[in-house]
Backbone bond lengths (Angstrom), bond angles and torsions (degrees), N, CA, C in turn:
res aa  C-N    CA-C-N  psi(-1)  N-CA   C-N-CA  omega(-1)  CA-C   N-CA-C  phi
1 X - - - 1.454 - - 1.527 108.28 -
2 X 1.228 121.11 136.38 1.173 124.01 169.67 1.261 117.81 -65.73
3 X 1.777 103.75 -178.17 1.850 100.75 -177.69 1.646 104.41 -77.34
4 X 1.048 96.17 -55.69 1.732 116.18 -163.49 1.877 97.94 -59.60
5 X 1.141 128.50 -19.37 1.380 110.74 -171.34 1.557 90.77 -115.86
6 X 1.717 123.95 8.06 1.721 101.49 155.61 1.351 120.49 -92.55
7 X 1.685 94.73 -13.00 1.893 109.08 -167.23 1.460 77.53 -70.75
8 X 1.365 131.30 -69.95 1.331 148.57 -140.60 1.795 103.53 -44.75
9 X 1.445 93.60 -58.37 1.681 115.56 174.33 1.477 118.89 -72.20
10 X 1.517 122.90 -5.98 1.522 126.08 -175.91 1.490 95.15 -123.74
11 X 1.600 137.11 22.53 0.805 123.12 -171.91 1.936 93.09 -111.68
12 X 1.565 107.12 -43.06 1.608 123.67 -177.94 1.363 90.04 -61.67
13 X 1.178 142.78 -52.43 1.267 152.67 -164.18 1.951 120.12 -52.82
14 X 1.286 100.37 -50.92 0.847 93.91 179.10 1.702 98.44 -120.78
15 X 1.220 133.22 35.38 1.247 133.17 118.51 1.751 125.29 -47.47
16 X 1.248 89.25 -45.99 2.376 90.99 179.29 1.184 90.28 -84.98
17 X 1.658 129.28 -34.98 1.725 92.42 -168.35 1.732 117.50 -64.33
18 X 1.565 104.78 -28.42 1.176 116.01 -145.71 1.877 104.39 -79.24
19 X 1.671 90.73 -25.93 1.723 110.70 -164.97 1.633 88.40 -83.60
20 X 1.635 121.68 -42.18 1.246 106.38 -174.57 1.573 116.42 -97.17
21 X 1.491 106.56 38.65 1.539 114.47 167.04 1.587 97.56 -94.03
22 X 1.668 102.85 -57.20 1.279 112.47 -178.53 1.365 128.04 -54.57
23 X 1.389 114.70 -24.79 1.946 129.88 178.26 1.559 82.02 -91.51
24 X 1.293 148.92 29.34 1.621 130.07 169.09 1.403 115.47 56.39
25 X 1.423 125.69 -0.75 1.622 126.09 -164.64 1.399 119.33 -80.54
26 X 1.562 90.73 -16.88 1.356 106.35 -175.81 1.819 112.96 -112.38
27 X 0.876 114.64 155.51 1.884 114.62 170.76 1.578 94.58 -92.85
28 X 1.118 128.29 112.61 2.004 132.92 140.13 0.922 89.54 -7.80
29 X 1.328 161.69 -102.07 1.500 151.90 -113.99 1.681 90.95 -78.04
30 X 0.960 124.37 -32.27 1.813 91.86 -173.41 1.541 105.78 -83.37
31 X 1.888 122.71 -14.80 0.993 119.71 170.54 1.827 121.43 -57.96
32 X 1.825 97.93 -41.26 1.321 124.60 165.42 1.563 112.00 -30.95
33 X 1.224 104.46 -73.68 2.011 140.75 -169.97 2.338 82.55 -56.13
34 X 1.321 122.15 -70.69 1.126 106.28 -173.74 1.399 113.60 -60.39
35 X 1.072 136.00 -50.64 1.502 126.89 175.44 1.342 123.79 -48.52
36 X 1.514 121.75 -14.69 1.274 150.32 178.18 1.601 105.85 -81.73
37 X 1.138 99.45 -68.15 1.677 105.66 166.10 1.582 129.45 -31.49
38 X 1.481 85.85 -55.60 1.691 102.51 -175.10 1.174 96.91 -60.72
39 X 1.005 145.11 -72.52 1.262 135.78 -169.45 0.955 144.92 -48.71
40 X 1.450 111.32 -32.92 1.319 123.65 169.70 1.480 110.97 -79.47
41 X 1.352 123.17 -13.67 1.338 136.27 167.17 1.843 128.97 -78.53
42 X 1.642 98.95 -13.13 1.143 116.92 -162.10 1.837 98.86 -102.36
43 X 1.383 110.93 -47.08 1.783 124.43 148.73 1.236 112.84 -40.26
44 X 1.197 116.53 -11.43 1.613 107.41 178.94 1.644 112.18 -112.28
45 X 1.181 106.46 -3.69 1.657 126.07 155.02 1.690 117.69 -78.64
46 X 1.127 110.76 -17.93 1.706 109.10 176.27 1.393 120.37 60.62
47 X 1.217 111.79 32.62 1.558 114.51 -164.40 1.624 117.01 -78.28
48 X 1.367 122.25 141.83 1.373 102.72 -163.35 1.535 95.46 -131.60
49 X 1.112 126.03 -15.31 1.694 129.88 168.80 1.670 109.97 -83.10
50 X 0.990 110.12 125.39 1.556 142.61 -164.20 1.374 104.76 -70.76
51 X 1.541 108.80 -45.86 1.523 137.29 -161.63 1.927 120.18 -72.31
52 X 1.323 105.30 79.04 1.628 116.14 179.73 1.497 102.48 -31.60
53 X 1.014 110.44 138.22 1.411 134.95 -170.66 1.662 102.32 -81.16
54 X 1.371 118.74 -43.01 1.638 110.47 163.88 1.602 97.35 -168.86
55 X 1.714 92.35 -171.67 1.518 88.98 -147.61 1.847 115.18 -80.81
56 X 1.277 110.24 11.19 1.592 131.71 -176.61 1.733 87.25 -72.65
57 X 1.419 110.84 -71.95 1.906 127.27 -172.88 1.483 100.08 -66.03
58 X 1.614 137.86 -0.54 0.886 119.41 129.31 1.657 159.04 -46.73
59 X 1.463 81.83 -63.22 1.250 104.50 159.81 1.342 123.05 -57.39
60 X 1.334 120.09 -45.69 1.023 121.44 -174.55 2.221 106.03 -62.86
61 X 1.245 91.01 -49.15 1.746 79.07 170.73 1.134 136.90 -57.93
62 X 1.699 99.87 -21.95 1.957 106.46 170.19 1.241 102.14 -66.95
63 X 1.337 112.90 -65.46 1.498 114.86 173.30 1.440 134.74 -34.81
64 X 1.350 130.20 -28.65 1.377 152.05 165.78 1.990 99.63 -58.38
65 X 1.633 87.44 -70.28 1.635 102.03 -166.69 1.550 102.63 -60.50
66 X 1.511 121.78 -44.51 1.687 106.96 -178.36 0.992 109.54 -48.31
67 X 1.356 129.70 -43.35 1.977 124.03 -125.99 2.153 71.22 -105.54
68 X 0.868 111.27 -25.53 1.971 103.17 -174.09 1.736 92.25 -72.86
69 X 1.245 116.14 -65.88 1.725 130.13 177.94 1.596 102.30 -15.37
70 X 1.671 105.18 -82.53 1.623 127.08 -165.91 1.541 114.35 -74.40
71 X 1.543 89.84 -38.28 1.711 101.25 -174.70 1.626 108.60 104.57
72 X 1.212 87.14 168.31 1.603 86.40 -175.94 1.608 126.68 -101.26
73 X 1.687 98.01 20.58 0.795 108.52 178.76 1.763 126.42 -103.17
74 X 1.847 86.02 -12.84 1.423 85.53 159.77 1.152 157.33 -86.78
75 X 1.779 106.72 10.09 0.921 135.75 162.10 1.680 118.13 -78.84
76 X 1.504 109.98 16.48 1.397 110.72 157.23 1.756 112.25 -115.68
77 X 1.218 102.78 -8.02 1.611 122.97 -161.84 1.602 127.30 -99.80
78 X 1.305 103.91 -39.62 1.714 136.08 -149.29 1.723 84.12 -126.11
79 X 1.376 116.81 97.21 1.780 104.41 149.00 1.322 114.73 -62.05
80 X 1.549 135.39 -46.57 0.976 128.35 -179.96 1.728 124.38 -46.07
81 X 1.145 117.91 -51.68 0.924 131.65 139.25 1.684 131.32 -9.24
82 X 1.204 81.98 -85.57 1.964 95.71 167.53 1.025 112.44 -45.48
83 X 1.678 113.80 -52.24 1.638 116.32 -174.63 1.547 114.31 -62.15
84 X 1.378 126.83 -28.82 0.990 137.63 -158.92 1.992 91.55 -83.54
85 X 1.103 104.89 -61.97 1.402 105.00 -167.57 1.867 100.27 -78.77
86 X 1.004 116.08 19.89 1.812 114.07 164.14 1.553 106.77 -112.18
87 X 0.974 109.58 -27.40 1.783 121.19 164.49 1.887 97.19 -62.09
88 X 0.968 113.35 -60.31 1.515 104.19 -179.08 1.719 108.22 -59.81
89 X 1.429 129.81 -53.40 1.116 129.56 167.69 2.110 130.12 -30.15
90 X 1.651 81.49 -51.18 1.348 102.39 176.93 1.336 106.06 -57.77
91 X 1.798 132.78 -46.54 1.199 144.83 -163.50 1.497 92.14 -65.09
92 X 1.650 135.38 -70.63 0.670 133.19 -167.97 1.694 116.15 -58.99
93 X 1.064 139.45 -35.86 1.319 123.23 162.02 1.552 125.21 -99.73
94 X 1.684 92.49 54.42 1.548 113.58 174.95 1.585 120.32 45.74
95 X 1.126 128.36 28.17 1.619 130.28 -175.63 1.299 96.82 -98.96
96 X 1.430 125.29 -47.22 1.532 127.50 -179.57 1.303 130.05 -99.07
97 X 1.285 119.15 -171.79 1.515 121.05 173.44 1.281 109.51 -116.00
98 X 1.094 102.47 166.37 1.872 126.63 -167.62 1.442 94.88 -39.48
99 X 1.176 137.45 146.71 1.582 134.99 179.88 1.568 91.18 -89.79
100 X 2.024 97.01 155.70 1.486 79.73 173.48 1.537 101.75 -97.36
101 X 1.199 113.59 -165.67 1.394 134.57 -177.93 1.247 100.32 62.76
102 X 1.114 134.84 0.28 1.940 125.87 165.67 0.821 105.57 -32.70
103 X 1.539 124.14 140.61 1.430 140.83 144.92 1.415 107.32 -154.84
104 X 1.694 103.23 110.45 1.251 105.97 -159.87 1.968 92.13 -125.58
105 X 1.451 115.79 113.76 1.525 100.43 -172.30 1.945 86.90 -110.05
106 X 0.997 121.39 168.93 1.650 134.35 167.42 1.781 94.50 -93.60
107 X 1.595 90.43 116.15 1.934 104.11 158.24 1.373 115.63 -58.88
108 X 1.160 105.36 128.98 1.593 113.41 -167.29 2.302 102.83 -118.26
109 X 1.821 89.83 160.48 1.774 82.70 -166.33 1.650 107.18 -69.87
């Protein structure tokens, strides 16, 4: 699998987990268990450039690294928080703009 069509496919993905942490539909721990996944799925790509391919797989790495940072539980806890990672959401289904303070790098082996 390429890079751009796992970012592409892990980006919708953890858009519902992340939206249905925040609507309560979901339990944090399966958001937990997918962020867990990805990764260990992403090591199996061998990737050795650091450098996000554009600013969508950006986001998406801030987004990865917050919800690992705080947990995913603070997206039931922390509005700030929430707000912060629905600004990234919004970006991704084009309603918003680039969040600021992004810094989203790809974990490398």
């Amino acid at each position: 699998m390429i890079i751009e069509q796992f970012i592409n496919d892990k980006v919708l993905q953890i858009a519902v987990y992340v939206s249905a942490v925040i609507n309560k539909s979901l339990h944090y721990t399966e958001l937990d268990n997918f962020i867990s996944d990805t990764m260990g799925e992403w090591t199996l790509l061998k990737v050795t450039d650091e450098t996000p391919n554009n600013a969508q797989e950006r986001v998406f790495w801030h987004l990865i690294h917050e919800v690992s940072l705080y947990g995913a539980q603070a997206l039931n806890n922390d509005l700030f928080f929430k707000s912060e990672m629905n600004t990234c959401l919004d970006f991704f289904n084009g309603i918003g703009s680039y969040p600021i303070d992004c810094i989203g790098w790809r974990p490398i082996a």
